[in-house]
C-alpha positions as CSV (number, residue, x, y, z in Angstrom):
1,X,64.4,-146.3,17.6
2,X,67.2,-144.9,16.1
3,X,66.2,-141.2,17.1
4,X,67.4,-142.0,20.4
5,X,70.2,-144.2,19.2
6,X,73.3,-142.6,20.3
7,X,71.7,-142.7,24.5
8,X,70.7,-146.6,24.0
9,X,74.2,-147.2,22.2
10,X,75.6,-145.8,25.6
11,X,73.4,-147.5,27.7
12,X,73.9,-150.8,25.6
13,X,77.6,-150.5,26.2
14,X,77.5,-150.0,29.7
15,X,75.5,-153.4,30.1
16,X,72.5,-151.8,31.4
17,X,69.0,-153.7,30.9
18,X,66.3,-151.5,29.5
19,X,63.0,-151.8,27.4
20,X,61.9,-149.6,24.5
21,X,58.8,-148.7,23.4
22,X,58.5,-147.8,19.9
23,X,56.0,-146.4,17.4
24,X,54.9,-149.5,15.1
25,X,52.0,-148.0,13.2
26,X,49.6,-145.1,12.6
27,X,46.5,-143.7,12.4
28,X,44.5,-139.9,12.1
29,X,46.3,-137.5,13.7
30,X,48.8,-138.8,15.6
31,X,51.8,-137.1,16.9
32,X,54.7,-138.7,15.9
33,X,55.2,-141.2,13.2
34,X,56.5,-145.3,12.8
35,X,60.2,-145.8,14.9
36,X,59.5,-143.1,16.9
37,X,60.9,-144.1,20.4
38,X,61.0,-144.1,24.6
39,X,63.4,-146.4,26.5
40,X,63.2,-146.8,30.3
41,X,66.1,-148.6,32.1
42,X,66.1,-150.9,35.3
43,X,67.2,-147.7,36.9
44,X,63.7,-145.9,35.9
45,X,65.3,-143.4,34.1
46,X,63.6,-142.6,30.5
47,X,64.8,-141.2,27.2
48,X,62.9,-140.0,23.9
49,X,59.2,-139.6,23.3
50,X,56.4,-141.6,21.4
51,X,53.5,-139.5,21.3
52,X,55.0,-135.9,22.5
53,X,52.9,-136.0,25.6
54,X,49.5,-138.0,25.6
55,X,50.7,-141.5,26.6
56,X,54.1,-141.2,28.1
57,X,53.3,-142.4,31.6
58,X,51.2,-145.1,30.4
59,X,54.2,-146.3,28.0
60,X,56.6,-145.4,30.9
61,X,54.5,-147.9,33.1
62,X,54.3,-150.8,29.9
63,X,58.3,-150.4,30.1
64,X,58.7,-151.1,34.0
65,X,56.3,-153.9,33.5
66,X,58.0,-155.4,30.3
67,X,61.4,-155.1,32.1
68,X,59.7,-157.5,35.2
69,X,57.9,-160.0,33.1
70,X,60.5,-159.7,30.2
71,X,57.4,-160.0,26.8
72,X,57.6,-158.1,24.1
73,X,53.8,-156.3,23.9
74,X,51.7,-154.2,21.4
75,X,49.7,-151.9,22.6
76,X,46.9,-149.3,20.7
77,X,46.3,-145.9,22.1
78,X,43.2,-144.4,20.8
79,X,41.1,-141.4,21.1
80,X,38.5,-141.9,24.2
81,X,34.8,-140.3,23.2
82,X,34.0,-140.7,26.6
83,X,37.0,-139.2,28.7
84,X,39.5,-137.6,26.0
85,X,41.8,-137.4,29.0
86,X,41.9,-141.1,30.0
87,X,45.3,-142.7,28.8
88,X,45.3,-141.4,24.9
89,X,45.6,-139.3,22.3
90,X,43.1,-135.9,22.8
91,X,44.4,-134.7,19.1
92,X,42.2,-137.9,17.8
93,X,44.8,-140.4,16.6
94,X,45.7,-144.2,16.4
95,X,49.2,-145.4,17.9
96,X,50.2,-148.8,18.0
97,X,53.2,-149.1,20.5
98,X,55.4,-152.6,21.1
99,X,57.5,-152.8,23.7
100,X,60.5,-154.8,23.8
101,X,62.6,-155.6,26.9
102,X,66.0,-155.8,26.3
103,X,67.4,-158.1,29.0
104,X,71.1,-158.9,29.7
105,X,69.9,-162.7,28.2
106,X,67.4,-161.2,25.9
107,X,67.4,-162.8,21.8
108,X,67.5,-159.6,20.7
109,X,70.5,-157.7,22.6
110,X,72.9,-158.4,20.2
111,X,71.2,-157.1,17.1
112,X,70.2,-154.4,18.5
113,X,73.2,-153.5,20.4
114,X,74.9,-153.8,16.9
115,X,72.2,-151.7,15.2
116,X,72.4,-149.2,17.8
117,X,75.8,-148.8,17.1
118,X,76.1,-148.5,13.8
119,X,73.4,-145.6,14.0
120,X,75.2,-143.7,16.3
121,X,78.3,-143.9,14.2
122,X,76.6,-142.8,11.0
123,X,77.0,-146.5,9.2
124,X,73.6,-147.0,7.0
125,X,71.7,-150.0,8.3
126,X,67.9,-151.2,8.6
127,X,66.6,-152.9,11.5
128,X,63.6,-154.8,10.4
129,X,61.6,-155.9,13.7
130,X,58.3,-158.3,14.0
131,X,55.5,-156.1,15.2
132,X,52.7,-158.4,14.3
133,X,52.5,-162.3,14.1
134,X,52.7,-164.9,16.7
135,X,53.7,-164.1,20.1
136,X,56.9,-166.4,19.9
137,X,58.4,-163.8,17.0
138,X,57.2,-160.6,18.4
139,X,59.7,-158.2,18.5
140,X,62.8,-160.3,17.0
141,X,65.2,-158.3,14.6
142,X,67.1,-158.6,11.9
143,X,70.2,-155.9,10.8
144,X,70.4,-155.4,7.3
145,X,73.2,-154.0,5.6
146,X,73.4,-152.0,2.6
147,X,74.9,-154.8,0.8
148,X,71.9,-157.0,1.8
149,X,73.4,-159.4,3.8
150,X,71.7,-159.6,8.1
151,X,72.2,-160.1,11.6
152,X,70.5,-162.2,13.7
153,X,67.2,-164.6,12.2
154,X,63.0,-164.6,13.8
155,X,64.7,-168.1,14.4
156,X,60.9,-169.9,13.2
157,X,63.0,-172.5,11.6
158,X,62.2,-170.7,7.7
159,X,65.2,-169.2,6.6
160,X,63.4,-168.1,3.8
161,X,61.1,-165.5,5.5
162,X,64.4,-164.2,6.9
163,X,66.1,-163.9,3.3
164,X,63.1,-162.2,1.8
165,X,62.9,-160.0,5.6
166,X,66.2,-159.0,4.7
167,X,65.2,-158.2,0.8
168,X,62.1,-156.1,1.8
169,X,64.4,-153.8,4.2
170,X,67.4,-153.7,1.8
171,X,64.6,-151.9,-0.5
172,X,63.9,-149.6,1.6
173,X,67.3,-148.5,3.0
174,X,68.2,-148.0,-0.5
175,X,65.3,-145.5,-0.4
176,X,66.2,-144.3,3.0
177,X,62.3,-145.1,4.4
178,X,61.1,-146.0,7.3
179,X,58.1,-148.3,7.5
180,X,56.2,-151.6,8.0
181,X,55.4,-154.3,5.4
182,X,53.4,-157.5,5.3
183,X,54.3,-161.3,4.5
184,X,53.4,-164.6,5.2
185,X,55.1,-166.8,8.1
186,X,56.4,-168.9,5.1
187,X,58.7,-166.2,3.9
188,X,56.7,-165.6,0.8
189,X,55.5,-161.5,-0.2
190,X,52.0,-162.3,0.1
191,X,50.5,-160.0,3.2
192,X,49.5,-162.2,5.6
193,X,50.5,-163.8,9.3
194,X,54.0,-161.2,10.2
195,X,54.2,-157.5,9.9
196,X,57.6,-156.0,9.9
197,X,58.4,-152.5,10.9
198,X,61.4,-151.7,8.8
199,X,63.3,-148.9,10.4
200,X,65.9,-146.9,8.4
201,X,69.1,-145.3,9.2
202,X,70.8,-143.6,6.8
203,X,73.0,-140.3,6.4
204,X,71.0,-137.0,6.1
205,X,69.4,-136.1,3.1
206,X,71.4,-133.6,0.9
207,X,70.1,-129.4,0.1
208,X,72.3,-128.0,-2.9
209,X,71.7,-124.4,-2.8
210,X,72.8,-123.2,-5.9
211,X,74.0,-119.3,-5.5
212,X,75.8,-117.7,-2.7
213,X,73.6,-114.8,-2.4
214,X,71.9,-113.3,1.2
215,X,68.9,-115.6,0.6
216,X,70.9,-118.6,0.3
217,X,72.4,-118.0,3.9
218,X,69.1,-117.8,5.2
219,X,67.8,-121.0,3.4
220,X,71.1,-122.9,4.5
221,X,69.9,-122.3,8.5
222,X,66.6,-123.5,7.6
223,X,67.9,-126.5,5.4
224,X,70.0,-127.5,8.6
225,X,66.8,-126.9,10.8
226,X,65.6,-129.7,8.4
227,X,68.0,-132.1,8.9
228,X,69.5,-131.5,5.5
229,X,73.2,-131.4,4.9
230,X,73.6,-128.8,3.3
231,X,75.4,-127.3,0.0
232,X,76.3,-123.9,-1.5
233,X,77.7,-124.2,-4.9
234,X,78.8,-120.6,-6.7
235,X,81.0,-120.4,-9.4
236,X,82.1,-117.1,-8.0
237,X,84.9,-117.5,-5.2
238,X,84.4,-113.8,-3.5
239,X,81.1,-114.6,-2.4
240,X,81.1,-118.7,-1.8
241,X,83.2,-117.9,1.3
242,X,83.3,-120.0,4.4
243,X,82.5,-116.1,6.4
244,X,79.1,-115.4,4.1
245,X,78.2,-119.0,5.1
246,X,79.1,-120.6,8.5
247,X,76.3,-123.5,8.7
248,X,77.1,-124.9,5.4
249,X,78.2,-127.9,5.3
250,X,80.4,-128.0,2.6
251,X,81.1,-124.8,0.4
252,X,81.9,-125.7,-3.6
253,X,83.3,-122.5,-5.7
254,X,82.5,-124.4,-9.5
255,X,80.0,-123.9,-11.8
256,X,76.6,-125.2,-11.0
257,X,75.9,-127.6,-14.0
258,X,79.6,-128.8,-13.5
259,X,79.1,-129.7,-10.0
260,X,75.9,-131.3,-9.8
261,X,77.2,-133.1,-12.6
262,X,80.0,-134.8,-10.7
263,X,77.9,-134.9,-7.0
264,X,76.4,-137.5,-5.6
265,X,72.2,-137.0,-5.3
266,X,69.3,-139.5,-4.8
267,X,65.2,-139.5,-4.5
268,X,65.6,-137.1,-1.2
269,X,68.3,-134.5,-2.6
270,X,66.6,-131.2,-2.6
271,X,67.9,-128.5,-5.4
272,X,67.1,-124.7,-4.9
273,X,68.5,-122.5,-8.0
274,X,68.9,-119.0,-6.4
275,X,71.1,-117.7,-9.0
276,X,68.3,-116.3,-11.4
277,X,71.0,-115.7,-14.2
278,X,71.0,-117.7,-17.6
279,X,73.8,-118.3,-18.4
280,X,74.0,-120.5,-14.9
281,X,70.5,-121.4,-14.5
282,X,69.5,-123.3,-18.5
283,X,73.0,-125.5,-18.3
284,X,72.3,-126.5,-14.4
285,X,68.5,-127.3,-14.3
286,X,68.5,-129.3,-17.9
287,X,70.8,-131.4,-15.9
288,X,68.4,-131.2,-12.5
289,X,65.1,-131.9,-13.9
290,X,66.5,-135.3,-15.3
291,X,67.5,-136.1,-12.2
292,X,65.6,-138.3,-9.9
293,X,65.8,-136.2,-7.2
294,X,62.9,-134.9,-4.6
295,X,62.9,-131.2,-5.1
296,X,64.1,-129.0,-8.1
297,X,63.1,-124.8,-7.3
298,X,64.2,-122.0,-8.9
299,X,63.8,-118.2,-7.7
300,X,62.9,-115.3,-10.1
301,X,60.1,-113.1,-11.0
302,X,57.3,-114.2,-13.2
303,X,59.2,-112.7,-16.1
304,X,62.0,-114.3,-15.8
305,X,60.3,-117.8,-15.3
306,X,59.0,-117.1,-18.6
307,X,62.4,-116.6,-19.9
308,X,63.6,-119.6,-18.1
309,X,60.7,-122.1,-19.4
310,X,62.0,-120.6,-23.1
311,X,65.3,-121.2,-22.9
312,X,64.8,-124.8,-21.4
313,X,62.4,-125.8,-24.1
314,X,64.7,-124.7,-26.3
315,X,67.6,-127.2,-25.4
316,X,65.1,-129.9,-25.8
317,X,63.3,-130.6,-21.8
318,X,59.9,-132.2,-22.5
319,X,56.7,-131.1,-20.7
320,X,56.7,-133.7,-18.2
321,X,60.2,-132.4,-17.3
322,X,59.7,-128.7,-17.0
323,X,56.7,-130.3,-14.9
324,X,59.2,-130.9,-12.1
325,X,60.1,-127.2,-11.9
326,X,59.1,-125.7,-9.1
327,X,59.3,-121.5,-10.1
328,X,58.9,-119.1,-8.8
329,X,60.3,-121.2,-5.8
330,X,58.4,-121.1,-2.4
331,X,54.7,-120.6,-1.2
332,X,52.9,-117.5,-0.8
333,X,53.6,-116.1,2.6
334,X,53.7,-112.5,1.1
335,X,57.9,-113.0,2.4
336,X,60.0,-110.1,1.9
337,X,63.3,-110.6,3.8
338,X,66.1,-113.0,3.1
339,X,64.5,-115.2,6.0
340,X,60.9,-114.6,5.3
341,X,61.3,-115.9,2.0
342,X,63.9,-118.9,3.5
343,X,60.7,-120.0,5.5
344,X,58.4,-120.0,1.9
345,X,61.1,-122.0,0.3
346,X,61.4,-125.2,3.5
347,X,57.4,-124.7,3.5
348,X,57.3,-125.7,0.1
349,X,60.0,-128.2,0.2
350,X,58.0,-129.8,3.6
351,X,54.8,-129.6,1.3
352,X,56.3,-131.5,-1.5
353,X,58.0,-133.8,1.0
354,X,54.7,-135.1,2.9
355,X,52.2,-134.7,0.5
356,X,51.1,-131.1,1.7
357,X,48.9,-128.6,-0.1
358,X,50.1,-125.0,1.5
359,X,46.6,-123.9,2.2
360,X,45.8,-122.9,6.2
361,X,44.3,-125.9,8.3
362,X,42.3,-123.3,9.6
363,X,38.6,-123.8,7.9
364,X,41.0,-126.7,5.4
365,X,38.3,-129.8,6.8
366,X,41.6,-131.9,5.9
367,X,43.7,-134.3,8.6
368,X,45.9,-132.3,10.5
369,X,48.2,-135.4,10.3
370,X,49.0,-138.0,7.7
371,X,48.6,-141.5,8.7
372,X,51.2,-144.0,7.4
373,X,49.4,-145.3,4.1
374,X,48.7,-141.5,2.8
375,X,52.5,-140.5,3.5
376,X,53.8,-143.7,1.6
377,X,51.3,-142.8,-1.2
378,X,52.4,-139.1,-1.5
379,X,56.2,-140.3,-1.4
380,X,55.7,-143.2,-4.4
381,X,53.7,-140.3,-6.6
């Protein structure tokens, strides 16, 4: 929901009743993944997407009806063998969609109004909604903060299930995930009567580009593409320059290993060494492949990756360290030019990011798409 979260904040404000569908789980190769949303108003006008095409009117027509009746509703879309286009997904996939009505009386307008908010002014929260269960606590919310204390309760008279709720989605805002998770109706972690979706919103993930060089102008438009926010750090102040880089975000003229250093990262930062010089390159990515960061890259020829694993397991990085190193960085697209060989780089970093393998679907035999239990599997390895 919170892809759409700066429209429903507006619509929240302005009092308007509305009811939003949103992705609650999975399966094959399905279009768009968990919180993934649509709204519809009482005005019939609709925002966002759920499946990029295949089910909109039918989910358009679950909103009208949800904002009559006023229940919260799963529903599963499926491949159809016999009519692939009946109301479905023709690419083959599973979604399950719930839609919530979010009434001027509704029990969840205030957490969501307040979750909604906070989204569209960049604050870090979780919203952690019932998707499964019993029909009484389908679609209730809590707002978790990143100091673990909530909004709102499921209100089924356990606090506990609401403290350990709260605990579950703490976890993964720390993590800055999106997803569901199981427990019992007691409030205990065994899977069992409630599934929660647990929907993340946190600040953009960070790219440090390392080297103010042509390439690294390229890679910072595809880094923003992304999503990332984005970082060019050179110790050299005649070519870190706001006019060589006009998309970075920020613009650091310090030496690499100093910076990173003293910068915040986390499990999504993504670090791409461009400099291919020593005396920068050893000091920074001893520091960088300690780190427990998502991505560490470095560009150079064969030859001077040879050089570079030297020199590195010479001041002391273990195998399973130099492991992490990702050099030469980027995938084999044959890429010549500073933007050709941006595109190899984000290919790779997407790759490592979803669990990827670079190789052509065409002829592959693999899922196009990664259902929700394969992603979480590639992001915990």
């Amino acid at each position: 929901m919170f892809d759409i979260a700066d429209e429903l904040a507006r619509w929240a404000d302005e009092g308007r009743e509305f009811a939003v569908a949103t992705v609650v789980g999975v399966g094959g190769s399905a279009p768009r993944g968990p919180g993934a949303a649509l709204a519809v108003d009482s005005e019939g006008t609709v925002i966002g997407s759920v499946s990029g095409g295949c089910v909109e009117g039918a989910v358009y027509d679950l909103c009208v009806q949800a904002l009559q009746d006023g229940e919260t509703v799963v529903e599963r879309f499926g491949y159809s063998d016999e009519d692939a286009f009946a109301v479905g997904l023709t690419c083959g996939g599973i979604l399950d969609i719930m839609v919530t009505p979010v009434g001027a009386h509704s029990p969840v307008r205030t957490v969501l109004r307040s979750a909604l908010s906070a989204a569209a002014s960049g604050e870090p929260r979780a919203l952690a909604r019932v998707v499964r269960g019993p029909a009484e606590l389908l679609g209730r919310a809590l707002l978790v903060h990143p100091d673990g204390s909530y909004e709102g309760s499921y209100d089924n008279g356990s606090a506990e299930l609401d403290r350990t709720a709260a605990a579950e989605a703490r976890a993964m805002l720390d993590a800055g995930r999106t997803g569901t998770r199981d427990l019992a109706e007691d409030g205990t972690n065994c899977p069992g009567g409630l599934t929660l979706l647990v929907e993340s919103n946190v600040p953009p993930p960070r790219m440090i580009v390392f080297g103010a060089i042509d390439f690294a102008a390229a890679l910072v438009r595809a880094g923003k593409f992304l999503g990332y926010h984005v970082t060019v750090c050179d110790a050299r102040p005649v070519f870190a320059t706001r006019a060589r880089f006009p998309e970075a975000d920020d613009l650091v003229v310090d030496w690499p290993h100093r910076y990173l250093r003293g910068t915040a990262t986390d499990g999504r930062t993504v670090l791409c060494v461009l400099t291919h010089d020593a005396k920068f390159d050893i000091p920074l990515l001893e520091q960088a492949l300690r780190l427990p960061v998502a991505f560490v890259g470095a560009m150079g020829s064969r030859r001077t990756h040879a050089d570079r694993d030297r020199r590195l397991r010479e001041v002391g990085l273990s195998e399973r360290e130099l492991s992490r190193l990702r050099s030469p960085i980027g995938l084999d697209l044959g890429a010549r030019t500073p933007e050709e060989t941006a595109l190899s780089i984000a290919a790779e970093i997407v790759a490592a990011r979803r669990g990827g393998t670079g190789v052509p679907l065409t002829g592959s035999g693999r899922p196009i798409h990664r259902d929700g239990r394969q992603r979480d599997a590639a992001e915990a390895a």
